[in-house]
C-alpha positions, -999 to 999 in steps of 0.1 A, spaced: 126 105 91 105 97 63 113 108 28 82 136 27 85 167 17 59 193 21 59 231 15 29 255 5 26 246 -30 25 205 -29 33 174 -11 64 147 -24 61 116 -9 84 82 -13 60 51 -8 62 15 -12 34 -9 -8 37 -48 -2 7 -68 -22 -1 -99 0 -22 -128 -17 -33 -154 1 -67 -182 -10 -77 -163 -37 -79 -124 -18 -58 -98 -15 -52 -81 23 -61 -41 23 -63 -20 40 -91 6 42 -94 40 72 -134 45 79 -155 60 59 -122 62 28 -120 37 -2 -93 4 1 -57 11 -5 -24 -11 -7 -8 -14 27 29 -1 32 41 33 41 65 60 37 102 48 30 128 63 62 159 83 45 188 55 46 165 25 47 159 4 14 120 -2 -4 122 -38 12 131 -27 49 104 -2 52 76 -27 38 88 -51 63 88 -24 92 55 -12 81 43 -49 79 53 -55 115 42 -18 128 9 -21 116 -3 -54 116 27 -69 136 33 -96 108 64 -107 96 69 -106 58 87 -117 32 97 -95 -2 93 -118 -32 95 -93 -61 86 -59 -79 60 -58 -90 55 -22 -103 63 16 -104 38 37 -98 38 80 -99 8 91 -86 -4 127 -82 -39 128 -58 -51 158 -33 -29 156 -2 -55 184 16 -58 216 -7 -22 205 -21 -14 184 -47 6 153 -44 36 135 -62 40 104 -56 64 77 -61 55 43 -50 75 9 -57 50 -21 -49 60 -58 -43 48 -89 -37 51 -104 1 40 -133 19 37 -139 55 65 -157 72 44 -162 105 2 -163 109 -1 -140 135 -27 -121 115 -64 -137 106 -67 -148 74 -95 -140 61 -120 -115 74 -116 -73 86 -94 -74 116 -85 -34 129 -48 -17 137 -38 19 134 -13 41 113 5 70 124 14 103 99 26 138 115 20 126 147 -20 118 140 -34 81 145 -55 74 117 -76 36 126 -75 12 99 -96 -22 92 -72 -45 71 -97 -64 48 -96 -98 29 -109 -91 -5 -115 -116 -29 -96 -112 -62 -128 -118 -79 -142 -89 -62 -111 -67 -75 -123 -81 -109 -155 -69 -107 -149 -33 -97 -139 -31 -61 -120 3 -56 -86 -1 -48 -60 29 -52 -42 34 -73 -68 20 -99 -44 15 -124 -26 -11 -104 -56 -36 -100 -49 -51 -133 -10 -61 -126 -20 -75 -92 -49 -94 -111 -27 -107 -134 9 -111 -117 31 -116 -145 70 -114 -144 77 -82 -156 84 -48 -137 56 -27 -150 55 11 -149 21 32 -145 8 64 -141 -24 76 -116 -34 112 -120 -62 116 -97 -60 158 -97 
C-alpha cells in the first residue's frame, strides 16, 4: 500500500526519486504529451526510501540499481487534478548494477497509479541540455543534480 493519502480537499503523497548519471546525461523519464520528471515512485508503508527506488527501478525499467547517497529533500505542492498536492520526496543518486536498459537514447515502459497505466518514454538527456533550460520537475532540483556536491540539500517547489 503506498503511503498516499487522498480525501476531497488535497492529495499527500511520500515519493522518492533515484537520479541516474551516466556519459554526461541524466535518464528521465517523461508520459506523452507531459514535461520530464525524475523516475521513482511512491514509497510502500513498511518499506525504506532505498527499497522502493530499487523496486521502482526494476518495475519500470527492469534495472537493477544501486543507492549511492541523498541527495536532497524536496516538499513540493503541484495540482494533483482540481486538488492540491503535498509532497515529500527524498532523491538519491543510483547507478545501474546490470545494463539491461540502452544507454543512451528514448526507450518506452509503463507506470501504474490507482489501477491506471500511464506509458512512459525513459529519455537520455544531456546534462548540458539540463544547463540550458530543459524542464525537469521539480525545477528547483536541476541545480543539485548539475552540481552533485556532498551535502544533503533541502528545497522547496510550490507549483500552485
Amino acid at each position: 500500500m503506498d503511503i498516499l493519502f487522498k480525501n476531497d480537499d488535497f492529495v499527500f503523497s511520500y515519493r522518492v526519486g533515484g537520479i541516474l548519471k551516466h556519459n554526461g546525461k541524466i535518464l528521465l523519464q517523461r508520459p506523452k504529451n507531459d514535461d520530464y520528471a525524475i523516475i521513482g515512485g511512491h514509497v510502500a508503508a513498511m518499506e525504506t526510501s532505498m527499497e522502493t527506488l530499487k523496486r521502482e527501478f526494476e518495475e519500470e525499467l527492469h534495472a537493477k540499481i544501486e543507492v549511492d547517497n541523498l541527495l536532497a529533500i524536496g516538499e513540493i505542492y503541484f495540482p494533483w487534478g482540481k486538488r492540491p498536492c503535498h509532497q515529500i520526496c527524498l532523491y538519491y543518486n543510483v547507478h545501474l548494477m546490470d545494463d539491461n536498459i540502452p544507454l543512451d537514447g528514448v526507450f518506452h515502459g509503463y507506470d501504474e497509479l490507482d489501477n491506471e497505466r500511464i506509458d512512459l518514454d525513459f529519455c537520455w538527456v544531456s546534462l548540458e541540455d539540463l544547463k540550458k533550460g530543459t524542464k525537469v520537475y521539480p525545477l528547483e532540483l536541476i541545480p543539485y543534480i548539475l552540481e552533485s556536491g556532498k551535502e544533503i540539500v533541502h528545497f522547496v517547489s510550490k507549483q500552485i
